[in-house]
MARMARSE-277377 format. One record per residue: residue number from 1; x, y, z of N, C-alpha, C, CB in turn; residue in three letters. Coordinates in steps of 0.001 Angstrom, whole numbers, plus 500000, padded with zeros to 6 digits. Atoms other than C-alpha are relative to their C-alpha. Glycine has a CB too. Layout:
N
    k    n.c1    n.c2    n.c3   ca.c1   ca.c2   ca.c3    c.c1    c.c2    c.c3   cb.c1   cb.c2   cb.c3    r
  NUM       X       Y       Z       X       Y       Z       X       Y       Z       X       Y       Z  ALA
...
//
This chain:
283
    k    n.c1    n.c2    n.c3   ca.c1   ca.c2   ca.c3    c.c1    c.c2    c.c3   cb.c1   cb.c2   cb.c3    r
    1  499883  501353  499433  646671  560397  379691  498989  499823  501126  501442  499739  500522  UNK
    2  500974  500080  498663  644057  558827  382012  500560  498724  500951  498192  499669  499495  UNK
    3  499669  500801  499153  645392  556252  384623  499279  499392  500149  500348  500259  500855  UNK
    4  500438  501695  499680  644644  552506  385112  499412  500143  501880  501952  498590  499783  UNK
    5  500180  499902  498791  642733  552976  388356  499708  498487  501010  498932  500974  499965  UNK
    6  500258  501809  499155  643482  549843  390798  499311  499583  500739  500800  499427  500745  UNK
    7  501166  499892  498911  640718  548435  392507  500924  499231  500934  498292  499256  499650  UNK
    8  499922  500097  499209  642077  548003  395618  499210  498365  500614  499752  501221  500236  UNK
    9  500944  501166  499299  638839  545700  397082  500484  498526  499114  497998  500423  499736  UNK
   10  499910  501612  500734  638985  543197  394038  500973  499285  500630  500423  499920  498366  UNK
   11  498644  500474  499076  642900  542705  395181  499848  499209  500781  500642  500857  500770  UNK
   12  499795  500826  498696  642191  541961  398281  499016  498992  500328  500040  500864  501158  UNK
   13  500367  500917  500221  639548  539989  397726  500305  498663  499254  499399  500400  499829  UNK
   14  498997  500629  500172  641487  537705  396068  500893  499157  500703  500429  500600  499687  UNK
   15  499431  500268  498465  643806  537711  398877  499586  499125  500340  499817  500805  501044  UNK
   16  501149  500261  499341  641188  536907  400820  499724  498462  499945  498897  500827  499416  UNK
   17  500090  501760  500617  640374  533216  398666  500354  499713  500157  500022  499275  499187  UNK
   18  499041  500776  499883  643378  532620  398541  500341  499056  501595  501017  500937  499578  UNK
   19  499589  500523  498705  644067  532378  402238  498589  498804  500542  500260  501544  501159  UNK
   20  500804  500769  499604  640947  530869  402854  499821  498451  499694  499146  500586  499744  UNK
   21  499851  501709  501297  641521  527891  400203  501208  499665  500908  500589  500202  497598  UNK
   22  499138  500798  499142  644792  527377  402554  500027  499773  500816  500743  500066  500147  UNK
   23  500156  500566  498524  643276  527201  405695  499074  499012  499846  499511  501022  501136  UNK
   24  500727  501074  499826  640798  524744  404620  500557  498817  499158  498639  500330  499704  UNK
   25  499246  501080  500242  643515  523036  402963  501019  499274  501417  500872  500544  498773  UNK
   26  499191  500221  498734  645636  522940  405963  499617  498622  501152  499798  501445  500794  UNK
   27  500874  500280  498780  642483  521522  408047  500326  500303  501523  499791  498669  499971  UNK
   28  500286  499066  498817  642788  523682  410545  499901  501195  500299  500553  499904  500656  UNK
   29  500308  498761  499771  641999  526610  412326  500426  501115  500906  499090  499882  500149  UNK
   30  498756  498903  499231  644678  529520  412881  498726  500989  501120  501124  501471  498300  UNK
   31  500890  499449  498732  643751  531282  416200  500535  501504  499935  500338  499138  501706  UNK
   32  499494  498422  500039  644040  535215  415907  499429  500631  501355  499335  500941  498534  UNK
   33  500055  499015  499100  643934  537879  418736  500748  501302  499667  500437  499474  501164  UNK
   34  499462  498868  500169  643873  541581  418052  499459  500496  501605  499491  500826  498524  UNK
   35  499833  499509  498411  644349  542973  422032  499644  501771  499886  501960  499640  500689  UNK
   36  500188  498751  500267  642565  545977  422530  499696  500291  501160  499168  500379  499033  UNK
   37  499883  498710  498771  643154  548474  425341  499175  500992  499855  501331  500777  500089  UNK
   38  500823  498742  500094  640555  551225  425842  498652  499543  498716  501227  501504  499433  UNK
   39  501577  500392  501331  637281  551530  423737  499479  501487  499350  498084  499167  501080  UNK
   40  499614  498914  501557  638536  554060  420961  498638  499692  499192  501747  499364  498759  UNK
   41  500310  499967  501558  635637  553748  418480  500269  499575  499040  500084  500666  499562  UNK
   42  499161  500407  501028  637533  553818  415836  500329  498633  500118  501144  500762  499943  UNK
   43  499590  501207  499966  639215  550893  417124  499123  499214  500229  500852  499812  500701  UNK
   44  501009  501211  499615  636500  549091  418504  499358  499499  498796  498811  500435  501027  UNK
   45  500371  500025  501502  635128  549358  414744  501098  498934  499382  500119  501657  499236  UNK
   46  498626  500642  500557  638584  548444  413222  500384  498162  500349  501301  501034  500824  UNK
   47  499883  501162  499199  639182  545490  415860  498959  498990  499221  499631  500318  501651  UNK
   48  500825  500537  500073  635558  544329  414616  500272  499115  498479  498946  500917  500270  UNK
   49  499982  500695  501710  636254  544015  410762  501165  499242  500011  500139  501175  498559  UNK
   50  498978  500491  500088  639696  542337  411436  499302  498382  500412  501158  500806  500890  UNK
   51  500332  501159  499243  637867  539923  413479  499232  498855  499249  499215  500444  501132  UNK
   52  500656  500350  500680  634916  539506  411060  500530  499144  498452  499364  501066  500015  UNK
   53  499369  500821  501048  637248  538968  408068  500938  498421  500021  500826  500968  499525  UNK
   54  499576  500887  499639  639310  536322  410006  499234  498881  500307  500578  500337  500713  UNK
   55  500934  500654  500026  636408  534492  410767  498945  499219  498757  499578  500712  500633  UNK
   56  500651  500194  501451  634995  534250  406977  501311  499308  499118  499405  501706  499240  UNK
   57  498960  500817  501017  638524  532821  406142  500531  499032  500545  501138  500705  499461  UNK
   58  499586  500734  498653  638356  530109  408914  500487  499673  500394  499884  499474  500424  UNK
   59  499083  500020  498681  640134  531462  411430  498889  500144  501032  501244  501317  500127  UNK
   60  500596  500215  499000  639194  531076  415075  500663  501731  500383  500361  498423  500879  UNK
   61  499410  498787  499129  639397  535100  416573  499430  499548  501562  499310  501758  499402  UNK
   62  500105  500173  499264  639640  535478  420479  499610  501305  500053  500715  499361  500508  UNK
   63  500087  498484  499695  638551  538468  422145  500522  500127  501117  498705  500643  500037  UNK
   64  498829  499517  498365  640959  540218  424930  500132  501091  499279  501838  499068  500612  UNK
   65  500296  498470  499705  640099  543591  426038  500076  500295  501343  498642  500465  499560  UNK
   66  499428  499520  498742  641690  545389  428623  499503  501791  500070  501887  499692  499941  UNK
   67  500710  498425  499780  640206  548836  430061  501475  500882  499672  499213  500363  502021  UNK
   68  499150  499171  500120  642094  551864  428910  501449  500198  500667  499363  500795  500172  UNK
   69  499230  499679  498729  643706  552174  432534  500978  498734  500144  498944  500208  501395  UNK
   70  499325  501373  499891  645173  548862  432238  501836  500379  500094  499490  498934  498393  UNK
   71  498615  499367  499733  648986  549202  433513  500834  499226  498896  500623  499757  501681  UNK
   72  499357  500770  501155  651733  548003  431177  500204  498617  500865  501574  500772  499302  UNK
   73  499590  501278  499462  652588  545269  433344  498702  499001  499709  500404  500151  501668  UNK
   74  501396  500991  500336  649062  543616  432848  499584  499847  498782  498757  500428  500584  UNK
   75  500013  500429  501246  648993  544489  429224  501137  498952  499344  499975  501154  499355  UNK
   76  499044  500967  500780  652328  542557  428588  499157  498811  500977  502089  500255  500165  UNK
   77  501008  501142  499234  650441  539719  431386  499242  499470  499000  498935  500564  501170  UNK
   78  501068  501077  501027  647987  539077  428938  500485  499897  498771  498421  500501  499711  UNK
   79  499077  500209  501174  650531  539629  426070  500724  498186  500322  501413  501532  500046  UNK
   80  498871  501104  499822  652876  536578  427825  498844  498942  499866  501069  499978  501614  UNK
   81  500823  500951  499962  649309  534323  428212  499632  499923  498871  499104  500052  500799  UNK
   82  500189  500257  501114  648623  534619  424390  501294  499287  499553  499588  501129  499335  UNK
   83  498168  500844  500686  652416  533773  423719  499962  498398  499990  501695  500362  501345  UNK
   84  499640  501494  499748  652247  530583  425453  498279  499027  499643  500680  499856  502038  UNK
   85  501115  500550  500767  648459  529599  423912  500195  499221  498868  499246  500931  499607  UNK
   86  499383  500960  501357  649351  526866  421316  498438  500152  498820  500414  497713  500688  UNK
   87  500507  499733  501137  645875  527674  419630  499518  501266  499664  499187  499246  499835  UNK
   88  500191  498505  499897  646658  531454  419595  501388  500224  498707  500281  500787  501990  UNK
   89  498540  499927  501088  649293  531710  415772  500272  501302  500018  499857  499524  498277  UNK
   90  499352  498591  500208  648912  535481  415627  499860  500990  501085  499434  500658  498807  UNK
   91  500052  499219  498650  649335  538334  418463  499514  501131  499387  501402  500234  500911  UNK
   92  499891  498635  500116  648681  541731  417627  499269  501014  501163  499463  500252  498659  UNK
   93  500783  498897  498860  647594  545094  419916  499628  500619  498979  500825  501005  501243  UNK
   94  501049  498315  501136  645230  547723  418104  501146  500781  500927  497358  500727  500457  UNK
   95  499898  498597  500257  646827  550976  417813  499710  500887  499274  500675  500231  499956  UNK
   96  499215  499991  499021  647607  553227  419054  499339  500116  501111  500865  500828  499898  UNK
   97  500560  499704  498263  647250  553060  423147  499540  500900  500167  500814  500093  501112  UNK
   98  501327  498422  499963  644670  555414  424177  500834  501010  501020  497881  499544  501017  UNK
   99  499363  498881  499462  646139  558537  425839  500412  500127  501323  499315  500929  499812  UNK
  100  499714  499906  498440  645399  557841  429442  500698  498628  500340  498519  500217  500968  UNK
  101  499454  501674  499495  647185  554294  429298  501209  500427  500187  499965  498522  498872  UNK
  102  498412  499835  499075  650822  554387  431195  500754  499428  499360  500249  499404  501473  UNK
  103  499077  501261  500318  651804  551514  428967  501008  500922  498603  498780  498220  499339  UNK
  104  498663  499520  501308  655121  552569  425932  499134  498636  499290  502466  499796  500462  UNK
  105  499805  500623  500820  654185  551099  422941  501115  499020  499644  499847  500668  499433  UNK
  106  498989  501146  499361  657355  549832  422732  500142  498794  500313  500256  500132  500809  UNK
  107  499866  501191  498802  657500  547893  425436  498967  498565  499713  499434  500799  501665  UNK
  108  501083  501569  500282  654125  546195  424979  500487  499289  498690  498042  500399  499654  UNK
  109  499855  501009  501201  655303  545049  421385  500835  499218  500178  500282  500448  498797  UNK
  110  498765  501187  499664  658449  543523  422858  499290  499198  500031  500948  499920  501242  UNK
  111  500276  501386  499132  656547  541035  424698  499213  499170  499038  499072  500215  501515  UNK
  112  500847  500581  501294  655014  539658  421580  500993  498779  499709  499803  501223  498484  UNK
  113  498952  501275  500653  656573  536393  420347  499914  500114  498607  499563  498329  500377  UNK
  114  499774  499679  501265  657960  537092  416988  499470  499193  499208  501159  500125  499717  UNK
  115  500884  500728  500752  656688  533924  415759  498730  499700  499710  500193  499342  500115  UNK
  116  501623  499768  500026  653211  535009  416539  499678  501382  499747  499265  499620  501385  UNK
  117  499956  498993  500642  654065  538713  414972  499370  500189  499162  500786  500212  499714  UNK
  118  500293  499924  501827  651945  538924  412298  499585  501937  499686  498011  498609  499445  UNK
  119  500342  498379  500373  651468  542746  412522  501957  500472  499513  499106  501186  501993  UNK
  120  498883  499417  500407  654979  542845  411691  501103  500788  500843  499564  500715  499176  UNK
  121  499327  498626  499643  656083  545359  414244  500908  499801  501657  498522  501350  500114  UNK
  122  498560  500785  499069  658663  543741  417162  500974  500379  499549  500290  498441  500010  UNK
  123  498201  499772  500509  662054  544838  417348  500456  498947  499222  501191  500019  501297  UNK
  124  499639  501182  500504  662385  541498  416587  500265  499929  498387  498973  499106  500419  UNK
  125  500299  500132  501069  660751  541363  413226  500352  501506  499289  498646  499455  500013  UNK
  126  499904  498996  500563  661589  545084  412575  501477  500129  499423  499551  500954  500850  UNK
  127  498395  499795  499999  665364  544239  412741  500073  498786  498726  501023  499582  501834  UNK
  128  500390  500802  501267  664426  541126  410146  500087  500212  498964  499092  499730  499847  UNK
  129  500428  499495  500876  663150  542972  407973  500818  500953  499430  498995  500333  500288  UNK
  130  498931  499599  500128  665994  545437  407775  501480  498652  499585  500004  500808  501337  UNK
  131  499202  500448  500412  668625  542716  407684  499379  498925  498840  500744  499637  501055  UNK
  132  500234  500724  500991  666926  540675  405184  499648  498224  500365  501238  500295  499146  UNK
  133  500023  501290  499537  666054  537921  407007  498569  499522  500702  501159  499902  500952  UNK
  134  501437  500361  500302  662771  535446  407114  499260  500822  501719  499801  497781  499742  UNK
  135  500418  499714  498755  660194  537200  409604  498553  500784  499190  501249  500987  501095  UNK
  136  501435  499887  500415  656719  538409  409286  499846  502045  499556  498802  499291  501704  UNK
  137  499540  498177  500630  656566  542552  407488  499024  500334  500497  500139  500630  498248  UNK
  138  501606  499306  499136  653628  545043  408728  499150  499569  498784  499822  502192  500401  UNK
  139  501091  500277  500971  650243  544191  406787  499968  501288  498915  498494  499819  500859  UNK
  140  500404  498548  500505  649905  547870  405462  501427  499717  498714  500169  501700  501550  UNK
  141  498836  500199  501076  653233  547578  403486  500402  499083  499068  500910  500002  500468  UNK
  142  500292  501426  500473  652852  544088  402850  499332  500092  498392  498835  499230  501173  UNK
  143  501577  499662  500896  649579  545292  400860  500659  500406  498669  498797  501541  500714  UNK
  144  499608  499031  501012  651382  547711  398789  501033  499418  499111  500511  501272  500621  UNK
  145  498984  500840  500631  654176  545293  397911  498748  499385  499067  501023  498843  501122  UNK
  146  501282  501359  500371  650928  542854  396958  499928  501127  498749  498077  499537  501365  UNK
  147  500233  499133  501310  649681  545818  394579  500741  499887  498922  500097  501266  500197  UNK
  148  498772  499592  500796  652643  546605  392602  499752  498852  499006  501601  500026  500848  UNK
  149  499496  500758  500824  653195  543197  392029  498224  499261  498834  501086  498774  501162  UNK
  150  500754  500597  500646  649590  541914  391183  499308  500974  498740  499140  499427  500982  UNK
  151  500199  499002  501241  649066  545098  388657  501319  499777  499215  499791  501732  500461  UNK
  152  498763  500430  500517  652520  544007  387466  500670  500823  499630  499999  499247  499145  UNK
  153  499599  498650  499887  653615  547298  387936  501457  499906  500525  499021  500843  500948  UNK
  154  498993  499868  500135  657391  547471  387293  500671  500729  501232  500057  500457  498881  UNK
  155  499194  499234  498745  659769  548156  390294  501329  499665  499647  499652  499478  501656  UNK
  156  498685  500305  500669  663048  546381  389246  500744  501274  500003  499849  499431  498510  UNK
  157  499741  499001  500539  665240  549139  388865  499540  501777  499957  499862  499455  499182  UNK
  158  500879  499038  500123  662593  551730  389262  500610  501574  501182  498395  499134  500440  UNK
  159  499513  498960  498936  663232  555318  391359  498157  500217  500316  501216  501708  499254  UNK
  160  500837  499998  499455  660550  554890  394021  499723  501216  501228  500059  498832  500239  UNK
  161  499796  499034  498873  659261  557804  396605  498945  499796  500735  500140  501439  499674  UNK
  162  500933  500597  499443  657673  556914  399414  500184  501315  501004  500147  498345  500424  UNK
  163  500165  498639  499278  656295  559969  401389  499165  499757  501283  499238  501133  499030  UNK
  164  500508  500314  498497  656197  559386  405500  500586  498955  500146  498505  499830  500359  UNK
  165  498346  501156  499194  658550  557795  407744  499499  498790  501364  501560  501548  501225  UNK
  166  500697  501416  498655  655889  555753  410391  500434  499127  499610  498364  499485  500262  UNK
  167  499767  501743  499477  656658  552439  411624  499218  499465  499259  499640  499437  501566  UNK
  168  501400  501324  500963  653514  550715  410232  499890  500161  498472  497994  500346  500495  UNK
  169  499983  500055  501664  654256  552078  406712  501102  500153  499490  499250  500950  499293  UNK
  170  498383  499570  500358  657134  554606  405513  500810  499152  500021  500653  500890  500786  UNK
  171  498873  500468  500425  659753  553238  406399  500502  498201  500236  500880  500986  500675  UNK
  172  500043  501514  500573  659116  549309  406460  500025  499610  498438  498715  499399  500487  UNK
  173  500500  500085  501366  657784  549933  402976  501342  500495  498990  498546  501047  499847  UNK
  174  498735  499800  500810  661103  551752  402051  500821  499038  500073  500721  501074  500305  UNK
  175  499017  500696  499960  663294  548861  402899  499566  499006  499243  500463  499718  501179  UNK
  176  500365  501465  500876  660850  546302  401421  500372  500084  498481  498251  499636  500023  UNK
  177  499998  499758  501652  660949  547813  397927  501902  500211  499852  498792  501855  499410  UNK
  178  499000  500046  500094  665033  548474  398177  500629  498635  499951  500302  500719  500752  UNK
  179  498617  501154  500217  666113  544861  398793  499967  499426  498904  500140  498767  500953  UNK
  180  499887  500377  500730  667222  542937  396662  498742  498134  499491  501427  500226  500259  UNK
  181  500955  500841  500949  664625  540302  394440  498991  500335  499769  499705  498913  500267  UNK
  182  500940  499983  501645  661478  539931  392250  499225  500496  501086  499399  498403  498742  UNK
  183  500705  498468  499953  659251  543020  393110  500569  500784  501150  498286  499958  500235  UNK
  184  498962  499098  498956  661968  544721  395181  500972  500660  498376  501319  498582  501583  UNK
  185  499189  499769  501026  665203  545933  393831  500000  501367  499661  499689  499232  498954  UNK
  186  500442  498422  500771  663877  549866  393508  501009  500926  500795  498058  500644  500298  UNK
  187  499312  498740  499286  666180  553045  394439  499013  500966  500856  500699  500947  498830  UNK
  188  501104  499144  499386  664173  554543  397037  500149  501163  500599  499410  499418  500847  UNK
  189  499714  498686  499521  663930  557946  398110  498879  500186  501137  499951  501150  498768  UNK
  190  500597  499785  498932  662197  558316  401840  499735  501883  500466  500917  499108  500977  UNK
  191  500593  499134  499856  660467  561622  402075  499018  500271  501283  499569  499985  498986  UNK
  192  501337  499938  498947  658786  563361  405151  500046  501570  499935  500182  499209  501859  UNK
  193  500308  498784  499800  658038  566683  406809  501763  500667  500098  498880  500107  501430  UNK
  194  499081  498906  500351  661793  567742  406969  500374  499678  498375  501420  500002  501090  UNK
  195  499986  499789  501570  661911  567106  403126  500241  501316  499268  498764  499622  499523  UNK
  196  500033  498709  499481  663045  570626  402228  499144  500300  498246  501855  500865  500605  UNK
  197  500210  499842  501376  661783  570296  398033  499793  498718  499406  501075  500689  499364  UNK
  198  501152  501312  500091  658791  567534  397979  499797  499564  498563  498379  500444  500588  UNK
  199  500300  499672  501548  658158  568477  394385  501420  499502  499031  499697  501907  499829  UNK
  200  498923  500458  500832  661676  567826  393040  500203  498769  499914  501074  500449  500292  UNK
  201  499773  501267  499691  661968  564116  394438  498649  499544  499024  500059  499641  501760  UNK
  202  501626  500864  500587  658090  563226  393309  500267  500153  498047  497896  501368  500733  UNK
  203  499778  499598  501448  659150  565049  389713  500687  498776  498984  501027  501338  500046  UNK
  204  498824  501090  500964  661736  561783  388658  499459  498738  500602  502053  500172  500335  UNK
  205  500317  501358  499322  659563  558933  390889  499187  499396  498690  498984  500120  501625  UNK
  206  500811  500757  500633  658409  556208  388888  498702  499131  500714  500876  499224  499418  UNK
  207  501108  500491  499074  656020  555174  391205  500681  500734  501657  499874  497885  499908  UNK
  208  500160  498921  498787  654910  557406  394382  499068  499373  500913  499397  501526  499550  UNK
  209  501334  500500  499373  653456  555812  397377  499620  501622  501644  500519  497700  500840  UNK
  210  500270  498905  499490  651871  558904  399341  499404  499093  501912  498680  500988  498733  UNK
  211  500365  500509  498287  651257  557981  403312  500580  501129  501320  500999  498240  500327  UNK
  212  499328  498533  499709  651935  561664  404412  498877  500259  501522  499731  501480  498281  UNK
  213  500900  499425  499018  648634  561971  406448  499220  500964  499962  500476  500272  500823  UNK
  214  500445  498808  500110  647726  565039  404984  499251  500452  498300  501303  500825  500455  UNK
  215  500581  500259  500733  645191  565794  402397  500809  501155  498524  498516  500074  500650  UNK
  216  499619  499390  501087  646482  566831  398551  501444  499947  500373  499337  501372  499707  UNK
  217  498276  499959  499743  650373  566073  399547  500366  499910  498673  500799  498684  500962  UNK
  218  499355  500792  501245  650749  564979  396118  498777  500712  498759  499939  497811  500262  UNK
  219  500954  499791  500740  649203  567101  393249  500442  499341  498595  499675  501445  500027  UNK
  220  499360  500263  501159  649159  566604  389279  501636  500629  499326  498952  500364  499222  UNK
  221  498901  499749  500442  652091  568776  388619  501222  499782  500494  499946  500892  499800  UNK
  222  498436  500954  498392  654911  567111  391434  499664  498261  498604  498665  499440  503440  UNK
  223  500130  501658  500595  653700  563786  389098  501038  499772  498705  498194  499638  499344  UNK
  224  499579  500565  501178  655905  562242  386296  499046  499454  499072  500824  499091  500280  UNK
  225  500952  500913  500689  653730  561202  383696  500271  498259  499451  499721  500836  498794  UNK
  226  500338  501631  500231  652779  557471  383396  500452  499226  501325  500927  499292  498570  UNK
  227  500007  500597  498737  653723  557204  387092  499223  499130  500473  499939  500702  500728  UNK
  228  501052  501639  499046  652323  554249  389558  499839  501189  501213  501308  497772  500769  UNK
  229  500035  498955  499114  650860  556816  392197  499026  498909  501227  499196  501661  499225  UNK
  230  500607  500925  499260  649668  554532  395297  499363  500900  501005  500930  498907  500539  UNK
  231  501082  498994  499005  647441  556750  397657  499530  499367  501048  498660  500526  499325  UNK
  232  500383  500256  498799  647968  555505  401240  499043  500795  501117  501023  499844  500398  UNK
  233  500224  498677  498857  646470  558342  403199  498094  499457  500435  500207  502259  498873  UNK
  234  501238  499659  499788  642933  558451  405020  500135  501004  500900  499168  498985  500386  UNK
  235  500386  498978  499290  641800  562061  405829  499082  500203  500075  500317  500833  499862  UNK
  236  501374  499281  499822  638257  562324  407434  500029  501567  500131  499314  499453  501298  UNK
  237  500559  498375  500391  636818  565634  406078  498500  500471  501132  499315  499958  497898  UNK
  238  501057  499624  498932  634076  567388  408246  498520  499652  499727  500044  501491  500215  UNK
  239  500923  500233  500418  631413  566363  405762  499547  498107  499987  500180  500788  498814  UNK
  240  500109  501127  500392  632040  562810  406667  500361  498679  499221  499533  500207  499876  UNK
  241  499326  500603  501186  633978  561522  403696  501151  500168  500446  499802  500537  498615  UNK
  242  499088  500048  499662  637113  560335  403694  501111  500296  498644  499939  498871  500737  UNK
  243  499517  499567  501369  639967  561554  401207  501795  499272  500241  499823  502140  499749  UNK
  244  498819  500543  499347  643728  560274  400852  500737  501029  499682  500564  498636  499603  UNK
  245  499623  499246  500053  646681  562269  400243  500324  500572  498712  500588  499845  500682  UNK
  246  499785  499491  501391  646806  562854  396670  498593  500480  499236  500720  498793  499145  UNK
  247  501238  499037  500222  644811  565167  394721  499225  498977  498468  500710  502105  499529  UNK
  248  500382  500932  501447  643048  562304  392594  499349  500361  498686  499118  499020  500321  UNK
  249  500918  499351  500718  640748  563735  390049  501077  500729  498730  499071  501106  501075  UNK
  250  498931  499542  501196  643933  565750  388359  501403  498856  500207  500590  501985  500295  UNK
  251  498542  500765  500394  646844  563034  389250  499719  498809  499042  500825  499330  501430  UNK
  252  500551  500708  501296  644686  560838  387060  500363  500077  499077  499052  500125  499637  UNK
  253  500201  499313  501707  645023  562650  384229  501685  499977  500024  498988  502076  499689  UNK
  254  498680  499924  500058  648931  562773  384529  500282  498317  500369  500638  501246  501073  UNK
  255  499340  501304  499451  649757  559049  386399  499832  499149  498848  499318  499330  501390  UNK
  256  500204  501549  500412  649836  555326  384825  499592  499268  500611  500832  499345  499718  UNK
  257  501024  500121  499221  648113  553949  387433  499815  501262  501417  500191  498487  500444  UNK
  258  500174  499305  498750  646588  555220  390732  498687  499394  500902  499805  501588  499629  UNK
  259  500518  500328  499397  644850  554043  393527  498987  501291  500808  500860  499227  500488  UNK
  260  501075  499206  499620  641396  555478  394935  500472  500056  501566  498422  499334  499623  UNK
  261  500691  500348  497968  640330  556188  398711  498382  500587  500096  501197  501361  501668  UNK
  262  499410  501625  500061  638758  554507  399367  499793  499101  498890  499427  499173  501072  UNK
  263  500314  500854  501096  638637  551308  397756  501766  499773  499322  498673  500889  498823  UNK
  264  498701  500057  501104  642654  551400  396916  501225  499529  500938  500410  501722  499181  UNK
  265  499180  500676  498877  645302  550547  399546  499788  499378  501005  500569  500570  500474  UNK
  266  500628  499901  498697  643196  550644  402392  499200  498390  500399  498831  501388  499889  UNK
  267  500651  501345  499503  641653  546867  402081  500979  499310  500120  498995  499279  499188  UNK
  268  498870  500920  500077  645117  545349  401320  500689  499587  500938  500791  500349  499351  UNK
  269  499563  499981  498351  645888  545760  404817  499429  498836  500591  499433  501338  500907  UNK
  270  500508  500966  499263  643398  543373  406350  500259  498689  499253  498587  500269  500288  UNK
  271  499933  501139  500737  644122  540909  403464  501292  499045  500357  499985  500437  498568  UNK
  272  498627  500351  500184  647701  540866  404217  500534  499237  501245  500827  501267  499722  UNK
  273  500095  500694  498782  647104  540189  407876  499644  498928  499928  499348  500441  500815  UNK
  274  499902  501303  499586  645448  536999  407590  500416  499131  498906  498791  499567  500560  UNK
  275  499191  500386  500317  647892  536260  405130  501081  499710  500896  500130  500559  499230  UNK
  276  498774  500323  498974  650793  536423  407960  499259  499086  500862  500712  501368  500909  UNK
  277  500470  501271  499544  648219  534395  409941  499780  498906  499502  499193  500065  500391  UNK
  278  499771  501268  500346  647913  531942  408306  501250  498979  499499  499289  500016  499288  UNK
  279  498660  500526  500250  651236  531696  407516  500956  499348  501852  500908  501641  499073  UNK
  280  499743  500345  498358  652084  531753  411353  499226  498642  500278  499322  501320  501142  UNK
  281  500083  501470  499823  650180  528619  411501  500159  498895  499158  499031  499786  500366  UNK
  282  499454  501069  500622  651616  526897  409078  498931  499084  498956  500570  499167  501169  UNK
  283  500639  500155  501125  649202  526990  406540  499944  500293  498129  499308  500413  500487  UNK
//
């Protein structure tokens, strides 16, 4: 068997139209702010393409950047002055806070106005999302819901294993696929590092979404054949390249689909975001 490999990009390009065809249906122009503390690299990168893609699907981005050292009290400060911005629809902070910042994660996400949540991740919206009730989900999980359904990849019913218990994925992503309606509805089995027999759970999953962190978590023989194997993971290797957590090359040859890295989960994320933005403004 060789697996239906999902392009990821097309997906979210897609996405992408879509939202853009409803903000210039809307006639107007949702105001995004991703709040970034410290000048991570990484993030400063990350921050950039969020910004760039929001901008090509016309949205208005702001920029607010606070030095590393910035105390929590001044990061929620400029958290409460986006809140009350009427042409500011979505909030988010890059993470995570850089090492030498004082501020709790936490804390800073409280001060977020749920209705300008679009990263999903407020007690607010986290408790939502658990009770089943309307509120904005994380982008990353969002994505993966998006997959499933636009490969039309059967969940109904399905025994799903989702491997890694973070906030921004695991275990949002386990509750999304458990509730009840159309591409939910799945028996899910939440897998992490105290997992004591990884291989037995992955052995009966009809679809496996891997977001472990760690490279090869997931080989061909842990696979069910004709599985949906979704490959959240990015692990930079020393040569530069980046790999996810499943050993692709042989879960191919065993799965029914499977997603690359990159090129496979990893765009669905930014797509999904200015999907919640634009939904936050009422587009």
């Amino acid at each position: 068997m060789s697996a239906q490999v999902i392009d990821g990009r097309a997906i979210a390009a897609q996405v992408r139209r879509e939202v853009t065809e409803r903000v210039a249906r809307a006639g107007a122009r949702p105001g995004f702010v991703d709040l970034l503390v410290g000048d991570d690299p990484a993030s400063v990168q990350y921050v950039g393409m969020k910004n760039r893609a929001a901008e090509r699907a016309g949205m208005v981005w702001f920029d607010r950047r606070l030095p590393a050292t910035a105390t929590e009290a001044e990061i929620i400060d400029a958290i409460e002055t986006m809140n009350r911005d009427p042409a500011i629809h979505g909030v988010l902070v890059q993470l995570p806070l850089p090492k030498e910042s004082p501020a709790k994660a936490f804390t800073v996400l409280s001060a977020i106005d749920p209705a300008k949540d679009v990263d999903g991740l407020t007690p607010t919206s986290q408790g939502c999302l658990a009770m089943s009730e309307p509120g904005f989900a994380p982008a990353t999980p969002l994505g993966v819901v998006e997959l499933l359904r636009r490969c039309e990849i059967p969940v109904d019913g399905k025994d799903v294993v989702v491997i890694g218990r973070s906030l921004l994925l695991g275990r949002p992503l386990s509750i999304m696929l458990s509730q009840k309606g159309a591409g939910a509805n799945a028996t899910v089995t939440l897998c992490h590092t105290g997992t004591v027999d990884l291989a037995a759970h992955v052995a009966t999953a009809d679809i496996v979404v891997a977001c472990a962190g760690r490279p090869h978590t997931v080989t061909a023989e842990m696979v069910k054949p004709g599985a949906a194997v979704i490959d959240c993971g990015t692990n930079p290797l020393p040569d530069g390249t980046t790999v996810g957590d499943v050993d692709f090359d042989e879960v191919a040859e065993v799965a029914g689909w499977i997603t690359p890295v990159p090129g496979g989960a990893g765009p669905m994320t930014i797509a999904m975001l200015l999907h919640n933005v634009a939904t936050a403004a009422g587009c």
